[in-house]
C-alpha positions, 0 to 999 in steps of 0.5 A: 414721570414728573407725577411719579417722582413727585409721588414718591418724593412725597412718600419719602417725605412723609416717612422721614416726618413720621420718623421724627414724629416718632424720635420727637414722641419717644424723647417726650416720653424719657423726659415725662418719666419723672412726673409719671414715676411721681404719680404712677400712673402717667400724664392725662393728655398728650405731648405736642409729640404724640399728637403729631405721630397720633395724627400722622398715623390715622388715630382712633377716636379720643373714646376708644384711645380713652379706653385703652388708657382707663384699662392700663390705669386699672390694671396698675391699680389693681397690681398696686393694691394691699392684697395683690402686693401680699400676695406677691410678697408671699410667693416671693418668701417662699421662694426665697426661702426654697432657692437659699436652701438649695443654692450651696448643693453642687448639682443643681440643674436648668434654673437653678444652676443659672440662679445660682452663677448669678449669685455668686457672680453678684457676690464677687463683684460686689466683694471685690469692688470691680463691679463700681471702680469706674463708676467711682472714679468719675469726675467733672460733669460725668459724675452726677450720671455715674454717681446715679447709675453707682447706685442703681448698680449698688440697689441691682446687687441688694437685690440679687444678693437678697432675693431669688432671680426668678422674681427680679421684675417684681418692684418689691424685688428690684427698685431699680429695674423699675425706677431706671429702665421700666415704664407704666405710664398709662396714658402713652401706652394706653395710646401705643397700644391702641395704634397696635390693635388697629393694624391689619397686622394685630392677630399675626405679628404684634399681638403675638409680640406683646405676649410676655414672658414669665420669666422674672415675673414681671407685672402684667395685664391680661387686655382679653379680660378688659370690660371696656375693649374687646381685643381680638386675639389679646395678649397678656402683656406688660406696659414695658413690653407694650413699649418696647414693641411699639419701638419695632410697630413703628420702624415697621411703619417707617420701612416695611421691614420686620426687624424679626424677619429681616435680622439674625443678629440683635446687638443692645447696647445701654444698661438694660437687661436685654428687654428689646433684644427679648 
């Protein structure tokens, strides 16, 4: 009795140690965000934190995880070169130029309608000021964060009131999104991802998670065409995503439960555009 209550007392223990592994990880990531914003294309070691969780959770090798990284990297590049950028830039003006046409005709339909109400809820909230009054009204030590997300909001409205929403996660469209609330750091989601692969899991739960949508057209990496890794049933996905679903890998890891299966009602609270509840 004494053999099992100290084993499961351990179990507890270790899970509670992985659980703060994972706080402390995440919480090196928010706080690294500026630098890897700075550079673009992350931190080239890890934190203190990410070891830990790294060594808790049974790491594959420095080569493999070095691959995962250079194969983020790469794909960034690639998203951030001259030609790739152009491109987008086309698509987006095309559209721009079909959804502006269309957007005053009283039957529009699917996509469009919901593009449409998008817009004119932007315009009205931006017309009437509702949408910054409290934002604005801030004093004392609130203000230096209110006076930061004022201007996200301000940028958000730019942006929508500019450009058509089917293409507000590309960062020519919406700055904001990118600067606020998307991440790209190669190196910790290079790592994130690796964890991922090596879950007995992979081909049923969390590559099928990693697929993105194409809804906004976000940046995406398609890891089966990578020349360094060889991944099983490999998703075309997004660094944002990678991380927004290793939050759920790990309170998986943490509890046993997924959160999918275990919860039919989702409620995000924060200034996101819903990508966990996603």
């Amino acid at each position: 009795t004494d053999s099992a209550t100290g084993s499961g007392m351990s179990s507890k223990f270790h899970m509670a140690r992985l659980l703060i592994a994972f706080i402390a990880a995440a919480a090196s990531v928010c706080v690294g965000g500026k630098v890897c914003q700075r550079h673009g294309l992350g931190r080239e070691e890890p934190s203190h934190a990410e070891t830990h969780l790294l060594n808790m959770t049974g790491a594959p090798d420095g080569n493999v995880l070095a691959n995962f990284r250079i194969m983020l990297t790469t794909c960034t590049r690639q998203l951030q070169t001259q030609s790739n950028r152009n491109d987008v830039m086309q698509m987006i003006q095309d559209e721009n130029e079909r959804f502006f046409n269309i957007i005053s005709q009283p039957d529009l339909e699917g996509e469009d309608a919901i593009g449409r109400d998008v817009y004119m809820a932007m315009k009205q909230l931006h017309e009437s000021g509702d949408g910054y009054a409290l934002l604005d009204a801030a004093s004392g030590a609130s203000k230096k964060s209110t006076d930061l997300w004022g201007a996200f909001s301000r940028s958000a409205v730019t942006s929508f009131l500019t450009y058509s929403p089917r293409f507000f996660l590309q960062p020519m469209v919406s700055r904001w999104i990118h600067e606020s609330m998307w991440s790209s750091w190669a190196y910790t989601f290079g790592m994130q991802l690796a964890l991922m692969t090596f879950s007995s899991e992979w081909g049923t739960v969390w590559s099928q998670m990693l697929e993105e949508s194409p809804v906004g057209h976000p940046p995406m990496c398609d890891t089966k065409t990578s020349a360094l890794l060889q991944i099983p049933d490999g998703p075309v996905t997004s660094s944002n995503l990678v991380h927004q679903v290793f939050h759920l890998f790990l309170f998986h890891l943490v509890t046993g439960i997924h959160f999918s299966e275990s919860s039919q009602l989702v409620v995000e609270f924060g200034g996101g555009y819903g990508a966990l509840c996603m």
